[in-house]
C-alpha positions in Angstrom: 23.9 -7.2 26.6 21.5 -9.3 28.2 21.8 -12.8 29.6 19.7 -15.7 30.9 20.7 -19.0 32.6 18.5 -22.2 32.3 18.5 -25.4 33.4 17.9 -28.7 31.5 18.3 -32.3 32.9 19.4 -34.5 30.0 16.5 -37.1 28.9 17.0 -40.3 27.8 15.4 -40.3 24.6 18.2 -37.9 23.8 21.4 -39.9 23.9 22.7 -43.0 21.6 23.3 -46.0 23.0 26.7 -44.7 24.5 24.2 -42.5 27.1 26.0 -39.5 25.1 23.8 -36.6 24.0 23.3 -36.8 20.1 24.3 -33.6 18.6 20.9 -33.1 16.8 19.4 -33.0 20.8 21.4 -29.4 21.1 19.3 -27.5 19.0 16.4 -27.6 21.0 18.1 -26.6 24.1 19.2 -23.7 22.5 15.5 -23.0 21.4 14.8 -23.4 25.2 17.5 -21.1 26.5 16.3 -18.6 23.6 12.2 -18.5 24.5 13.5 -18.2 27.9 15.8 -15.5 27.7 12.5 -13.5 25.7 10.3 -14.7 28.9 12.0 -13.7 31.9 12.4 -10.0 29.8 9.1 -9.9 29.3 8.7 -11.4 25.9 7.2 -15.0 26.1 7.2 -16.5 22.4 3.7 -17.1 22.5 2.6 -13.4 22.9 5.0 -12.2 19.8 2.8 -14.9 17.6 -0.1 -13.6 18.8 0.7 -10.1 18.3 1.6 -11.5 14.2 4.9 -12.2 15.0 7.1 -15.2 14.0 11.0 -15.9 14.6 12.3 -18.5 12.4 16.0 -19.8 12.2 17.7 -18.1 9.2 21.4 -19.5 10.7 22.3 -21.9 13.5 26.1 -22.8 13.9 27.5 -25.6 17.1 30.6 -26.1 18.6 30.7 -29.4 20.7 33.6 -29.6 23.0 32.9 -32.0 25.6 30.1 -34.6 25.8 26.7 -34.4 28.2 25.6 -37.4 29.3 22.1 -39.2 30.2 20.8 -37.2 33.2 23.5 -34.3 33.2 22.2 -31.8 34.5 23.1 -28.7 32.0 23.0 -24.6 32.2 22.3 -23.3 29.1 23.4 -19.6 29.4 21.6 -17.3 26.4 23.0 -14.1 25.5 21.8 -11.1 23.3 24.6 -9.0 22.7 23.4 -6.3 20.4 20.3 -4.5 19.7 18.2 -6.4 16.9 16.6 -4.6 13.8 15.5 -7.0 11.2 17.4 -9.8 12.9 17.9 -11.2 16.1 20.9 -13.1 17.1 21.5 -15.3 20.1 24.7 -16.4 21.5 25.0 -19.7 23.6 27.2 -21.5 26.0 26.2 -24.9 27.3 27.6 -26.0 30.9 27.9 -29.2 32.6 28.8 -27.8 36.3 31.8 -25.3 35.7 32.8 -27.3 32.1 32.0 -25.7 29.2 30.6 -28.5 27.0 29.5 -26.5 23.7 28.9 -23.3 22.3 26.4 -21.9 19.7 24.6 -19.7 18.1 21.2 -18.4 16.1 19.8 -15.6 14.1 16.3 -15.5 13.3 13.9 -12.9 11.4 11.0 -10.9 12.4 8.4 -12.1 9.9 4.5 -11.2 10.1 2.0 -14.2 9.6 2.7 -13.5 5.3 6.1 -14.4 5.9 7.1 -11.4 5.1 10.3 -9.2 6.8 9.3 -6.6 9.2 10.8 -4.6 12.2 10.3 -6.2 15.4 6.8 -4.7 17.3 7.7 -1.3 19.1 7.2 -2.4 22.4 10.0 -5.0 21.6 12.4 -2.1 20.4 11.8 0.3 23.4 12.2 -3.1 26.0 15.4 -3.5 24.1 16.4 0.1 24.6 15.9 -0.2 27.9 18.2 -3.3 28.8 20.7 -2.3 26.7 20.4 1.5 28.9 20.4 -0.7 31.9 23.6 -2.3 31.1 25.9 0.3 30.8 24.8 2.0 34.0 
C-alpha cells in the first residue's frame, strides 16, 4: 500500500454563496492528491505523457460527509492499495483537521497517445514492486 498526504486551502471561487465547498470542487482535489501521490514516488504526471502515457478517469465515485468551508484548510490523503495492471485505482479521504469530511475514489487506464489500452511503462511496474516490497517489510 502506499499513501500520500496533501494539503489544499479551500479557494473562494470554489464555494456557493453559503461559503460551502460545491461538490463538483472535490474532483479536482482528488486529481491533486492523485498526481501528487505519482510525484513524491517518483512519477510526476508530466513525465508518464511524455514517455506516451495517458491516465484518464474510467470511474470516479464521492462520499460527502461533512462540509469544507471558504479557506479550510484540507488533507487530502491518497492511497494505492493494490498493484495496478491495466488499471490504476486510487483511494481518497478528505480531512478538515482530525474530521473526516468525504471519501472517494478513481480508477483510470494506461492508454498510449492512440488511445489505445496498454500495460503501464516497466519502470512504473518495477517502482510499484518495490513499494509494495517495502511495505510488508
Amino acid at each position: 500500500m502506499l499513501t500520500c498526504r496533501t494539503e489544499i486551502r479551500v479557494r473562494y471561487a470554489e464555494t456557493d454563496m453559503m461559503s460551502i465547498a460545491y461538490h463538483g470542487s472535490y474532483l479536482p482535489w482528488l486529481e491533486i492528491g492523485r498526481t501528487e501521490l505519482l510525484r513524491q514516488n517518483g512519477f510526476p504526471y508530466a513525465e508518464l505523457e511524455r514517455a506516451g502515457y495517458r491516465l484518464p478517469v474510467l470511474e470516479i465515485g464521492m462520499s460527502y460527509k461533512r462540509p469544507a468551508l471558504y479557506d479550510d484548510v484540507i488533507t487530502i490523503e491518497t492511497t494505492l492499495r493494490e498493484k495496478p495492471v491495466l488499471r490504476i485505482r486510487m483511494d481518497y479521504r478528505l480531512f478538515k483537521g482530525e474530521m473526516l469530511i468525504a471519501t472517494g475514489h478513481s480508477v483510470h487506464a494506461f492508454l498510449n497517445h492512440q488511445n489505445e489500452v496498454v500495460r503501464p511503462p516497466a519502470n512504473f511496474v518495477a517502482a510499484i514492486h518495490r513499494w509494495f516490497a517495502d511495505a510488508k517489510s
